[in-house]
C-alpha positions in Angstrom: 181.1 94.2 81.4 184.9 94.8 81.5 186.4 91.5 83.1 189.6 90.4 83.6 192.5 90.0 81.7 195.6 88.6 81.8 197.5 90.1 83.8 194.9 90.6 86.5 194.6 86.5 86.8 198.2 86.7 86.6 198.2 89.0 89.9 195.3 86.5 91.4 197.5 83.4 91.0 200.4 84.8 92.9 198.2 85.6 95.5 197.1 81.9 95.6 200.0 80.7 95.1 201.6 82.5 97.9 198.9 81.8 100.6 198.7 78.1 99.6 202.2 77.9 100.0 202.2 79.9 102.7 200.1 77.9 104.2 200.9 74.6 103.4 204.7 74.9 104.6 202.9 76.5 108.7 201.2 73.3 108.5 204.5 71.2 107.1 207.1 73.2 109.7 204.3 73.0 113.1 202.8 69.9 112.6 203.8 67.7 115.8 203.5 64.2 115.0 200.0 63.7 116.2 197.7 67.0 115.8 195.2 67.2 119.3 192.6 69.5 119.4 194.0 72.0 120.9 196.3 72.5 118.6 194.2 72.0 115.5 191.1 74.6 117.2 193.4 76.5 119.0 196.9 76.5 117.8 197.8 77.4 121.5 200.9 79.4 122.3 202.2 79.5 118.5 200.2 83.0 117.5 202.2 86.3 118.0 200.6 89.3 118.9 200.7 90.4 115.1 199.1 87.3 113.7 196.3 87.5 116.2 195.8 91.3 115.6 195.7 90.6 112.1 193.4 87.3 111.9 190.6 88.8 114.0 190.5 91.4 111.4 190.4 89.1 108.9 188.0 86.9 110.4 185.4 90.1 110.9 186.1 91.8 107.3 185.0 90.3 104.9 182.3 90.6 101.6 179.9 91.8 104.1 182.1 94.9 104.8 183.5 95.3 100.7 180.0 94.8 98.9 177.7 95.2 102.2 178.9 98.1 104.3 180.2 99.9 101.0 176.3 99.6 99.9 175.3 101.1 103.4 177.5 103.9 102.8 176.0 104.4 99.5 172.7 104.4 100.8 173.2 106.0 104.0 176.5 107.6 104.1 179.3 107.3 106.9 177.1 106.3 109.9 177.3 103.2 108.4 180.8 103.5 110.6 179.4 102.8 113.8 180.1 99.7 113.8 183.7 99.9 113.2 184.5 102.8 115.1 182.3 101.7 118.6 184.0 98.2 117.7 187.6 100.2 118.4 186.6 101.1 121.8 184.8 98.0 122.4 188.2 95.8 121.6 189.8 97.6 124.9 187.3 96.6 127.3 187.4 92.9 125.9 191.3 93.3 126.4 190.9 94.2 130.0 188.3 92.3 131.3 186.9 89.6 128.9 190.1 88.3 127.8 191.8 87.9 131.3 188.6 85.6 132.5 188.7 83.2 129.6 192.4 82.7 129.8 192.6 82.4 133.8 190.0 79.7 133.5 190.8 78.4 130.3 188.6 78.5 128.4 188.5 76.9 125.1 185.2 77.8 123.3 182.2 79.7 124.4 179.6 76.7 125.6 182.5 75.5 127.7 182.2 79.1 129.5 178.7 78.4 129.8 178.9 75.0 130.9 181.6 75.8 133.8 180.0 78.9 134.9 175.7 77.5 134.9 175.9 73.9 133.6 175.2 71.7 130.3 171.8 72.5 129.3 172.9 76.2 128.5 175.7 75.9 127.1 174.4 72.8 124.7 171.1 75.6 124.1 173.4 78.1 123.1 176.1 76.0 121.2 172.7 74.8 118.9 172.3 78.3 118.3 175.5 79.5 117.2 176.0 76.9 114.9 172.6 77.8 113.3 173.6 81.3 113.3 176.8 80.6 111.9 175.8 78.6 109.4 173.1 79.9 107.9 173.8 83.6 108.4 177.3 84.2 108.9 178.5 81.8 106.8 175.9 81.8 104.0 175.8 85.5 103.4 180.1 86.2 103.5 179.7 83.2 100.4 176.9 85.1 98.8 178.4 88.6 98.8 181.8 86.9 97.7 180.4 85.3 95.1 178.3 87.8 93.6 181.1 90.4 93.5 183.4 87.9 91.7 181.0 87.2 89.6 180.5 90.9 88.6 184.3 91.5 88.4 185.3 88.3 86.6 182.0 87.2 84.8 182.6 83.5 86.5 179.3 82.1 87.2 177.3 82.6 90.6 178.1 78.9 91.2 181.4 78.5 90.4 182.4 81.7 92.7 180.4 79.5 95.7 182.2 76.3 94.7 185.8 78.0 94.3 185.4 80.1 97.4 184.3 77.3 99.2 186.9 74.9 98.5 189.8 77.7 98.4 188.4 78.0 102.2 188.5 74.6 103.3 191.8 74.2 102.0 193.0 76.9 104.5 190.5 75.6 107.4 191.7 71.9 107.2 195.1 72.9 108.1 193.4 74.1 111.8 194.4 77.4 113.6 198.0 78.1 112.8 197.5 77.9 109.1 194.6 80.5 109.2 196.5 82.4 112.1 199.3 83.1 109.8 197.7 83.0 106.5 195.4 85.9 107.6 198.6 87.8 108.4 199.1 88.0 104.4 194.9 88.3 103.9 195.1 91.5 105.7 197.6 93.0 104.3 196.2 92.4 100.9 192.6 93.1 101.6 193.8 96.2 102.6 195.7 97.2 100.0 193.7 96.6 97.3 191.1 98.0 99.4 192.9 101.2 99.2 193.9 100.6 95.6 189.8 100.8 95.1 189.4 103.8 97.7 192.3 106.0 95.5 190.3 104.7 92.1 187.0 106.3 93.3 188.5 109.4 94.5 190.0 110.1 91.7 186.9 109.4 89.5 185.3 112.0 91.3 188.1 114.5 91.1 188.0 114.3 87.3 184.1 113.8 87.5 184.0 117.7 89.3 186.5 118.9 87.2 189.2 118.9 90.5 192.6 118.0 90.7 193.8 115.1 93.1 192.8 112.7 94.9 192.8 114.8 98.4 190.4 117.1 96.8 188.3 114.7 95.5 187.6 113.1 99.1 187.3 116.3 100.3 184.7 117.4 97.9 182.8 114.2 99.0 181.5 116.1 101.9 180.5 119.0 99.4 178.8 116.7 97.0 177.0 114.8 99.8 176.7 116.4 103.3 173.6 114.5 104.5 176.2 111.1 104.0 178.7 113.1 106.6 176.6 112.7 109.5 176.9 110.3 112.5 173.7 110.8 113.8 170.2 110.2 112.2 167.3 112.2 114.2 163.9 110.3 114.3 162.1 111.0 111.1 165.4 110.7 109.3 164.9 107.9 106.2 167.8 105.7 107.7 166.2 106.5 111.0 165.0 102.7 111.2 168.6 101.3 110.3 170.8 103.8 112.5 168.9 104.9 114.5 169.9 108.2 116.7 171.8 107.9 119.9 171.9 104.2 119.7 174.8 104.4 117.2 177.1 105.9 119.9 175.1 104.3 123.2 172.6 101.4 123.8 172.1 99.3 121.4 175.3 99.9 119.6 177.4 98.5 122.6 175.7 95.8 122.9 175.8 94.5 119.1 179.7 94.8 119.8 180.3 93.8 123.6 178.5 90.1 122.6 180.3 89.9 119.1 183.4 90.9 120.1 183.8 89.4 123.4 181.7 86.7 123.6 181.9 85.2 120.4 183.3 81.8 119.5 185.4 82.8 115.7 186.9 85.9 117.1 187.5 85.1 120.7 189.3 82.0 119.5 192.0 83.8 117.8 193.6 84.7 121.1 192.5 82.2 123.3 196.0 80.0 123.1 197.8 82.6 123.8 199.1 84.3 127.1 198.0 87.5 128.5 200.2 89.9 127.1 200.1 88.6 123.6 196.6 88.7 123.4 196.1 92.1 124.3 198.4 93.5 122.5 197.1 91.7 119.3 193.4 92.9 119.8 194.5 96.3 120.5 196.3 96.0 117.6 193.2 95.0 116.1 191.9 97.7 117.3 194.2 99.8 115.2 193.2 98.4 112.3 189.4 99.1 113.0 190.1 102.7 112.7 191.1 102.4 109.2 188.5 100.1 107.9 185.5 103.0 106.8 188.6 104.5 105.0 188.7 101.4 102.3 185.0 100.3 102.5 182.4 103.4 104.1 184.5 106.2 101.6 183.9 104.3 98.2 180.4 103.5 98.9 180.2 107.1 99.0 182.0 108.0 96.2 180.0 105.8 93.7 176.8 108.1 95.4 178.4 111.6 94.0 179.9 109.7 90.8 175.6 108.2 90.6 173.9 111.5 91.8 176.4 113.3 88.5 175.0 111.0 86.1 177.7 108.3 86.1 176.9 104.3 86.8 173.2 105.0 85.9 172.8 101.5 84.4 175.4 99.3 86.6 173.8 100.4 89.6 170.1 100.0 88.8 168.8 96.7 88.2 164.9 95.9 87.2 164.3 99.8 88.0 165.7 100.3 91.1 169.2 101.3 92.7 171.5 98.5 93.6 173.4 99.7 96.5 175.0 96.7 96.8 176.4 97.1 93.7 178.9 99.8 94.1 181.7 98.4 95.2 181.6 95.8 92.4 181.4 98.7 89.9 184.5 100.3 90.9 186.4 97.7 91.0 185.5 96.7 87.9 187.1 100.3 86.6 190.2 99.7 87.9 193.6 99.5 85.2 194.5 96.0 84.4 196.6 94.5 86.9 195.0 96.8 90.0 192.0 94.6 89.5 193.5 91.5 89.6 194.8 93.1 92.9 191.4 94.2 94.3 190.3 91.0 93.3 192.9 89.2 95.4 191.8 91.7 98.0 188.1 90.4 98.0 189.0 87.0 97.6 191.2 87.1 100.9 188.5 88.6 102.9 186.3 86.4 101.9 188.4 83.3 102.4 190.1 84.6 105.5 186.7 85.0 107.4 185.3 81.9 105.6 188.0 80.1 106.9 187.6 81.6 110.4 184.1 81.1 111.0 184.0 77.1 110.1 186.7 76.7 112.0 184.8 78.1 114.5 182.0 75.7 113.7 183.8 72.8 113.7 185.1 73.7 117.5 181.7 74.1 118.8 180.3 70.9 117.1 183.0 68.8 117.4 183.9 69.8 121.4 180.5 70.9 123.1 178.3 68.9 120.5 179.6 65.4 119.3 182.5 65.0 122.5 179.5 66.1 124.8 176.7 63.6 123.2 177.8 61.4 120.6 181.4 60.1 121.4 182.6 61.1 125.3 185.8 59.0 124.8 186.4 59.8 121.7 190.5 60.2 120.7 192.6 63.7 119.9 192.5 62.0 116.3 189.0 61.1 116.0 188.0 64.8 117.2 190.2 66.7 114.6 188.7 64.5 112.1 185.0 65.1 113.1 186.1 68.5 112.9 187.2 68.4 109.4 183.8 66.4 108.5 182.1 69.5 109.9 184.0 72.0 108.4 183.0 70.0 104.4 179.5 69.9 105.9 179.1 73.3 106.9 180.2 74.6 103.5 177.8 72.1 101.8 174.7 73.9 104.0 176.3 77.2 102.8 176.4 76.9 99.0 172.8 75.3 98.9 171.5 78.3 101.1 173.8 81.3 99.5 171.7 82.0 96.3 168.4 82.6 98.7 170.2 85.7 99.6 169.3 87.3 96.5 166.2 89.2 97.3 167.9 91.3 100.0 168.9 94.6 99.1 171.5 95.6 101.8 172.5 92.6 103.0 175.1 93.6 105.6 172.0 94.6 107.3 170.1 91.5 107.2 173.7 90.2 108.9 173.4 92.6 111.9 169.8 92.2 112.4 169.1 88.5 112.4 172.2 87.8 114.2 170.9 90.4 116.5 168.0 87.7 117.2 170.4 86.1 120.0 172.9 88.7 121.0 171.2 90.1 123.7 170.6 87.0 125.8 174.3 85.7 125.3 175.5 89.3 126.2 173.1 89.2 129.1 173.9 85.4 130.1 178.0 86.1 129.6 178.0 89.7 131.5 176.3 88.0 134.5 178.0 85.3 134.7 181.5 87.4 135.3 180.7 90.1 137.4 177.8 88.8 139.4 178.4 85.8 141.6 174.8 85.2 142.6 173.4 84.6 138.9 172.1 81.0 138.9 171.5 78.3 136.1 167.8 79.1 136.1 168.1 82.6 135.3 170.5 81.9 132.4 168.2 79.3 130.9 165.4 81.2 131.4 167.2 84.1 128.7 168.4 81.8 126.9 164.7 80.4 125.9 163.1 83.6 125.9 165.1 85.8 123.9 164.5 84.6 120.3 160.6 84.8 121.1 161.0 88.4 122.6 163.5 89.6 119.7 160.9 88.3 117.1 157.7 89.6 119.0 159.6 93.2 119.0 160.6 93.0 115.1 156.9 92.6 114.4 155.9 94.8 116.9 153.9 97.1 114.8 152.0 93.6 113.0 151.3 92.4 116.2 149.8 95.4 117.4 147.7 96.0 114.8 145.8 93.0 115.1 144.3 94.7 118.4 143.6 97.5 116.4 146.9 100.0 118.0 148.7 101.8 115.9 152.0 101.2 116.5 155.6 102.1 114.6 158.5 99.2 113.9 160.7 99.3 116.5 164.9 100.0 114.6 166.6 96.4 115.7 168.9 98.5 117.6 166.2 100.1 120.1 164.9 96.1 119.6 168.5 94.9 120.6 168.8 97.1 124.0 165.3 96.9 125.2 165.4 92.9 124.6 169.1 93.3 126.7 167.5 95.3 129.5 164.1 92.9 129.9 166.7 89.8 129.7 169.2 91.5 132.5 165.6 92.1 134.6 165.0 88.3 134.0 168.1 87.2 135.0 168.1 89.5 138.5 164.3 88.8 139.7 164.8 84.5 138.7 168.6 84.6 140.4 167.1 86.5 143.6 163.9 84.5 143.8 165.5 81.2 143.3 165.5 78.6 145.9 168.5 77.0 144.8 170.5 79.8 144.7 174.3 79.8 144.9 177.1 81.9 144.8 178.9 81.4 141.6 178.7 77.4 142.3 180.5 76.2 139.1 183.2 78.3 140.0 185.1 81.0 137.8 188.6 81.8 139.0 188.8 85.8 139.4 190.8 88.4 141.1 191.2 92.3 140.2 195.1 91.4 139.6 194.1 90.2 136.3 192.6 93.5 135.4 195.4 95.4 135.7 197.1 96.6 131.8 200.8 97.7 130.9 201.6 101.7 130.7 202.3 100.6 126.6 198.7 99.1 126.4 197.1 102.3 128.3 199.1 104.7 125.9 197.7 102.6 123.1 194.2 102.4 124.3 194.4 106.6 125.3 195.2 107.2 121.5 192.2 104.8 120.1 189.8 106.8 122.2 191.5 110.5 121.4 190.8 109.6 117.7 187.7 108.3 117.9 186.3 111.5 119.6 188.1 113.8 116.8 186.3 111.7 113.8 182.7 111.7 115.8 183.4 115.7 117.0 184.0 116.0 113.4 181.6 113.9 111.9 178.4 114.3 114.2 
């Protein structure tokens, strides 16, 4: 295996170097005399537009997306894109209308939503059920895919990539939002340029693999070499079918996955929930931006290494006991890369990794240490005493992660393991949040009665077909996306029929403070928003 030299650990260390230093002299220069919580969760009113555009990108991309999604679109092809694509559009409606409720109210983390809008028992249900997901999916699997393309590109040991990844994280973490705010500013723009640096490398291995000059020919003859990876939409019957299924990629299902992750989500909504109005919209449409791009550095490679595979090239790197590694791609090209670009893709990795590791725990730690130990353990407990519980949970959190991380092993795509065990819950906390907003007569009985059935019904319609067949019907597996809409449309029937039948029925009793003035958007963020959408339908009119 060719690892690295030199001069690529060379590149690494000014990376490090500069986003430890970085780092440590946001924390040094904004550090008031006595750090509270919301400045340590929140870092309220010191993020710019730019740095929150640019952290909730680097809190969402991550290994996942590199070794993951670059996988899927070796396997599958560019309908892997969905999800970044839908999650443009998605970012404008959270802008407009998510956004302005939490801020009005303010709100400081997701239970606390909960708990002013029904009461304690949801939102404590649903804080013990982010931090599980957090933990052991999110968390665990960005480690795992980090640490197993470092350990292909550098030929550093499966543990020590955990360990240094880990640490390297809670370095960044303990320094609480405006350290990660910031650092993710220089994350992002080195994630994706080495990203890019890997995306020109595979093109051009193609170009000289066909016998073609450039690198725009090459990704042009991509669509030559592999037409059935240039399609958007997988009819039933198709072998993806189950994974991307149809019409759900552009409706249904699709919306869903993104409405609950992007707007009601604890690690990304925290990025611009210390910020006014203005700011934050402009940084998630900024965000939004950036979403466009993101197939571009991870979705194209993926297919590249296909053409480069189906012409008799990475035979051996991506096979492993027999079968095709998809998940190996992106580790294989970036292990072609020229000394010193390596050591720059590697930086790239590493600050995706990092940047969303760090985003995630610090998520974590908000949710434990506000609507978990504040809430049950300690009610009167100091500004000091909180921000040190919440560096206690950030260690422990990483501790849970590197025991669990090497369990990951026996997936073969794992981004999709990602999107369909978090998909477990995101129905009933899309369902729970989307009522609670825009319908005043949803009560506390209906939410708790989603939030306790939607794990059983989610795992009832994954083993659908199992199930079935024990009373002898022969029945197909349902794709977690159909799974994900139905279980969102029998949770919204819940919700209506218990809030409607309820004795104790009140008109949005807790209280949420909303008017249509705080709907209303800037001409810049409509001609903004108006662009997104005019280049979303040219890439699916193209693409379908």
């Amino acid at each position: 295996m060719n690892h690295l030299q030199p001069a690529d650990y060379a590149v690494f260390l000014l990376y490090f170097v500069i986003v430890s230093g970085y780092g440590y002299w946001i924390y040094r220069r904004r550090k008031s005399a006595e750090t509270n919580t919301k400045d340590f969760f929140l870092a309220e009113g010191s993020l710019t537009w730019w740095a929150i555009g640019a952290s909730l990108i680097a809190s969402n991309i991550s290994a996942e997306h590199f070794i993951g999604m670059a996988g899927s679109g070796f396997a599958m092809g560019l309908a892997i894109s969905s999800y970044e694509w839908i999650a443009a559009a998605v970012l404008i409606i959270v802008a407009v209308y998510f956004i302005p409720i939490y801020l009005k109210n303010r709100i400081y983390t997701m239970p606390q939503f909960l708990a002013q809008r029904y009461n304690d028992t949801v939102s404590t249900i649903l804080a013990i059920f982010w931090l599980v997901v957090y933990v052991l999916v999110n968390l665990t699997s960005i480690l795992y895919l980090g640490a197993i393309a470092i350990e292909s590109l550098a030929g550093i040991s499966f543990t020590t990539c955990t360990i240094g990844l880990a640490l390297f994280a809670i370095f960044i973490t303990l320094g609480g939002m405006k350290v990660i705010g910031y650092t993710d500013v220089i994350q992002v723009v080195v994630l994706i340029t080495g990203g890019l640096v890997v995306t020109y490398l595979a093109l051009q291995l193609v170009s000289d693999k066909l016998g073609i000059s450039g690198v725009w020919n090459g990704l042009l003859s991509l669509r030559t070499e592999a037409d059935s990876h240039f399609h958007m939409y997988f009819p039933e019957g198709h072998p993806h079918y189950s994974v991307l299924p149809g019409m759900a990629l552009v409706t249904g299902g699709m919306w869903v996955n993104n409405l609950s992750y992007w707007g009601c989500n604890q690690y990304i909504v925290q990025r611009a929930l210390g910020a006014d109005l203005k700011t934050a919209r402009s940084g998630i449409l900024f965000a939004a931006f950036l979403k466009l791009m993101i197939p571009l550095i991870v979705v194209i490679p993926g297919i590249a290494a296909y053409v480069l595979f189906k012409n008799g090239t990475f035979q051996t790197e991506m096979t492993s006991n027999g079968a095709v590694r998809p998940d190996n791609a992106y580790p294989v090209l970036m292990n072609l890369l020229p000394t010193g670009m390596k050591g720059l893709a590697f930086a790239a990795l590493t600050a995706a990794v990092v940047a969303s590791l760090a985003g995630k725990c610090n998520s974590i730690s908000t949710i434990f240490t506000l609507d978990i130990y504040k809430k049950f353990f300690d009610k009167d407990a100091s500004e000091q005493k909180l921000v040190r519980v919440g560096r206690y949970a950030v260690v422990v959190a990483f501790i849970i992660a590197i025991i669990i991380a090497p369990m990951l092993r026996s997936f073969d795509q794992v981004y999709q393991y990602i999107q369909e065990y978090t998909n477990f819950i995101t129905p009933g906390v899309f369902a729970i949040f989307l009522l609670g907003f825009f319908w005043k007569r949803a009560t506390t009985r209906a939410a708790l009665t989603v939030a306790i059935v939607t794990i059983p019904l989610s795992t009832l319609l994954k083993f659908w077909a199992e199930v079935m067949e024990t009373f002898g019907i022969q029945a197909a597996d349902i794709p977690f996306l159909h799974r994900t809409m139905w279980v969102f449309c029998i949770d919204i029937a819940i919700m209506f029929i218990v809030s409607l039948t309820d004795p104790a029925s009140h008109y949005n009793e807790k209280g949420l403070e909303i008017d249509r003035q705080m709907f209303k958007v800037t001409p810049s963020f409509i001609a903004g928003s108006a662009l997104i959408l005019g280049i979303l339908v040219v890439l699916y009119a193209n693409f379908w």
